[in-house]
C-alpha positions as CSV (number, residue, x, y, z in Angstrom):
1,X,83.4,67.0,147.4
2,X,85.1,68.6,150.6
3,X,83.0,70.2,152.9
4,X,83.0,72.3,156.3
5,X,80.7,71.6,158.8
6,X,80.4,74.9,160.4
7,X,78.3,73.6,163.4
8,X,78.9,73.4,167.0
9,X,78.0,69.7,168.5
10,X,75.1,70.4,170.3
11,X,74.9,69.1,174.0
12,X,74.5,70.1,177.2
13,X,77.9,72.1,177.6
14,X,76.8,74.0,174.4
15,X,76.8,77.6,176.1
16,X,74.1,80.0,175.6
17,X,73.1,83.7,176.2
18,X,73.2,84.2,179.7
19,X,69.3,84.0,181.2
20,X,68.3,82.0,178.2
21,X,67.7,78.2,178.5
22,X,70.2,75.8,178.0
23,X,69.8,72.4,176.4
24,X,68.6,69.4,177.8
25,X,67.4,66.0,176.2
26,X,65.1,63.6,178.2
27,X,65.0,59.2,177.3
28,X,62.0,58.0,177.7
29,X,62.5,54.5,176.4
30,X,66.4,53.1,176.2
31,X,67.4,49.9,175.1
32,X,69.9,49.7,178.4
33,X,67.0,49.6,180.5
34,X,65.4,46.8,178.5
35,X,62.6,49.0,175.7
36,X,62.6,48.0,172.9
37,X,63.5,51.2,171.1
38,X,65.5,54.9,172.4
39,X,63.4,57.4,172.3
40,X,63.8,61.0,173.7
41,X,63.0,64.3,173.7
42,X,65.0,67.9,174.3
43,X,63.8,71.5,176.1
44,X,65.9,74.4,174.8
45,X,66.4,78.2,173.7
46,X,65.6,78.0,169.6
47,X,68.9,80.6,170.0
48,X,70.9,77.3,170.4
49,X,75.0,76.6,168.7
50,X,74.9,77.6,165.1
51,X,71.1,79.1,164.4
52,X,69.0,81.8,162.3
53,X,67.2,84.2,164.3
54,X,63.6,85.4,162.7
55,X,62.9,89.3,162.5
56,X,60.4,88.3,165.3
57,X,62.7,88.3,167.5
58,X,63.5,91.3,167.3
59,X,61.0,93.2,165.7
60,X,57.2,93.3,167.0
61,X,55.9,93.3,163.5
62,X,58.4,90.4,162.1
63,X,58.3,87.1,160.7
64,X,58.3,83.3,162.2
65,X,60.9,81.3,161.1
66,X,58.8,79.2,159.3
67,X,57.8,81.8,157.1
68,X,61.5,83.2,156.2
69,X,62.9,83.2,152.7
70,X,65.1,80.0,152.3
71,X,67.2,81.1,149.2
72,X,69.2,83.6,151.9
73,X,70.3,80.3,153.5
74,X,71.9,78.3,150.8
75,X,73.7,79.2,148.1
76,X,77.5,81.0,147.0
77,X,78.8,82.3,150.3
78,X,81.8,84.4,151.0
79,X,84.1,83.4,154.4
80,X,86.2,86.8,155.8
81,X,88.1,87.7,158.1
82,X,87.5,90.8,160.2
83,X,90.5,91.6,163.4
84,X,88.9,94.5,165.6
85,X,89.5,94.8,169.3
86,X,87.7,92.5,172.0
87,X,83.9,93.5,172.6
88,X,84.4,95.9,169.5
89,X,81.6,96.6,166.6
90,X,82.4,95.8,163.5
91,X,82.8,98.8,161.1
92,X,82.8,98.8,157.0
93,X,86.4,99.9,157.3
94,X,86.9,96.6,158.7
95,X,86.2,94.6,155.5
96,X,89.4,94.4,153.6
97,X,88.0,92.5,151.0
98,X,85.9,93.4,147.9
99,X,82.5,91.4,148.7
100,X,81.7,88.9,145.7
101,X,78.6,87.0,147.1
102,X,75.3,87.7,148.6
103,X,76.3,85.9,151.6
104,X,78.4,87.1,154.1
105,X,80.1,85.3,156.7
106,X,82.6,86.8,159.3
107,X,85.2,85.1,161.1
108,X,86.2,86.7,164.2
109,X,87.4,84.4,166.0
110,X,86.3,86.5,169.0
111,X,84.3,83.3,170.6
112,X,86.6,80.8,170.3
113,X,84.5,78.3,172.5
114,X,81.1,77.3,172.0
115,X,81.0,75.5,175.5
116,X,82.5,78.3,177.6
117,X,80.9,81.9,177.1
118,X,82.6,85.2,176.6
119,X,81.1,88.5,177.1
120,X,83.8,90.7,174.8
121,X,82.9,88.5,172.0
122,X,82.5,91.0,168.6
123,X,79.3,91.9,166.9
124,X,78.2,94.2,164.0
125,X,77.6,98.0,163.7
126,X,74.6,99.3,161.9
127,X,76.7,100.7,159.5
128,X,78.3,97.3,158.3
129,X,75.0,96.1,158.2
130,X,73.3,98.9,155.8
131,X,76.9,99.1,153.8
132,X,76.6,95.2,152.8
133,X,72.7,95.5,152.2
134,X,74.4,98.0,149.0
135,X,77.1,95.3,148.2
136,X,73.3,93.5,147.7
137,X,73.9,91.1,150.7
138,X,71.0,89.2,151.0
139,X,72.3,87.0,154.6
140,X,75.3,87.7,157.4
141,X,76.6,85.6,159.1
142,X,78.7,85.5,162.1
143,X,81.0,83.6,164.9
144,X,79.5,84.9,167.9
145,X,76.4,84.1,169.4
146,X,74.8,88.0,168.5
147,X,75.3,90.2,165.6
148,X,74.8,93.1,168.6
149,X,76.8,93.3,172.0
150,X,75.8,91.5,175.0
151,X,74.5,94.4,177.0
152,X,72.6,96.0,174.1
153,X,69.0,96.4,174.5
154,X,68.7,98.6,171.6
155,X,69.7,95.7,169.0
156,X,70.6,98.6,166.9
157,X,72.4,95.7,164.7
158,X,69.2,93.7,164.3
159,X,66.7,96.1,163.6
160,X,69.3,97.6,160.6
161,X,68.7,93.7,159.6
162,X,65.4,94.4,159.9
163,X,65.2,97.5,157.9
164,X,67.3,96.2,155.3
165,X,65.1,92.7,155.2
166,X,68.6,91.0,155.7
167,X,68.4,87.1,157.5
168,X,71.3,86.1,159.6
169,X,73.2,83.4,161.3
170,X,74.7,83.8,164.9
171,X,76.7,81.1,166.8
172,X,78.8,79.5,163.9
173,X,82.2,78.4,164.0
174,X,84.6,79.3,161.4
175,X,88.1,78.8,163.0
176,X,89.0,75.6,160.3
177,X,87.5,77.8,157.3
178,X,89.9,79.7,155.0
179,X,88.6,83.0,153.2
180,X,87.0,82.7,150.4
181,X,84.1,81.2,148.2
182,X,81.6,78.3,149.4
183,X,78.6,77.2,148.9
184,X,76.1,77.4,151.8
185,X,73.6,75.2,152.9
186,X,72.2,76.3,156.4
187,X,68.3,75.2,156.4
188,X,65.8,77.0,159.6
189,X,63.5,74.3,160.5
190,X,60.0,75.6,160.0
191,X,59.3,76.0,163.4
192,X,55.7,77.3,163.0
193,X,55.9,81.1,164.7
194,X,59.7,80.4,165.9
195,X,61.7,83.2,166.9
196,X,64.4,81.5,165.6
197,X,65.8,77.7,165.0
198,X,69.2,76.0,165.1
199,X,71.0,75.1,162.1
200,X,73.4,72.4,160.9
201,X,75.5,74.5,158.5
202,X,77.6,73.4,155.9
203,X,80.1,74.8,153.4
204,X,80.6,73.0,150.7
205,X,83.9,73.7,148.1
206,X,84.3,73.3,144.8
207,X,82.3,73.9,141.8
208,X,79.2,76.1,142.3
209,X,76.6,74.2,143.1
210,X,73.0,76.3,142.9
211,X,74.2,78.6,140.3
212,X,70.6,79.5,139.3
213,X,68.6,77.9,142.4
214,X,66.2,79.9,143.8
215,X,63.1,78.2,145.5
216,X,59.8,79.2,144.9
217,X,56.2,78.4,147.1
């Protein structure tokens, strides 16, 4: 079974939205100082390398994390390619392929550096979003570290994720993944009231694995 971990390593180099916090990771106990264990502990954004943001975030009536639907977060995923201009929306005349899964996951390659951040990085239009809730798109997900622009306050992206009930994953890293068909597996931790939680994202090819999966609680 080959798979593509779709991750970036997370550290303190890992670049994050500008303001936000970036990740750090405390020992308390290390076995160079003589403990008889390691043991630490980290402070960072939950907006951290390869996560899914919760409609609270950026809705005042959404969800926690912990409460989001896990079935949009594994299963049959589709990998594209999208080439727009830098800092440029991406428009349903953009997609030049027919979609043929319920997830969606867009290579840019528009932030080629997790560790060094870009400001012209590209993001989704409305449109896109409300044109794949009617290809019955059930998760997008996307190479940059926002399905909106930098300097948006609006979200006008997000909140079309929000109407549509559509989850998403920001911050992945696609350049090693061909188009085409995967299966996903890209658990939230339930982070009780999270606005979002970091992910470690797979794709997996071969053979479908949850054909008929769907969980249940």
């Amino acid at each position: 079974m080959k798979y593509f971990e779709i991750s970036p390593i997370i550290s303190n180099r890992l670049a994050v939205f500008p303001g936000d916090k970036k990740f750090s990771r405390s020992i308390s106990y290390d076995f160079k100082t003589g403990s008889h264990l390691e043991l630490s502990s980290i402070e960072t954004t939950l907006h951290l390398g390869a996560h899914a943001d919760s409609s609270s975030h950026y809705h005042a009536d959404g969800e926690g994390v912990d409460r989001r639907d896990l079935n949009a977060f594994f299963g049959q995923a589709q990998v594209i390619e999208v080439q727009v201009a830098c800092g440029a929306r991406i428009y349903p005349q953009d997609i030049k392929t027919v979609i043929s899964a319920q997830r969606v996951l867009l290579r840019t390659n528009s932030f080629p550096n997790p560790e060094f951040w870009n400001s012209d990085f590209n993001s989704l239009s409305p449109e896109l979003v409300d044109f794949l809730a009617g290809q019955n798109v059930i998760m997008i997900g996307i190479d940059t570290p926002s399905v909106d622009p930098e300097t948006s306050k609006e979200l006008e992206s997000h909140q079309a994720l929000y109407r549509n009930k559509i989850s998403v994953l920001e911050g992945i890293v696609l350049d090693k993944v061909p188009e085409g068909q995967y299966q996903l597996v890209a658990l939230p931790l339930a982070i009780e009231g999270g606005d979002a939680s970091p992910v470690r994202a797979i794709l997996i090819e071969g053979p479908q694995l949850f054909p008929k999966a769907k969980l249940t609680c």
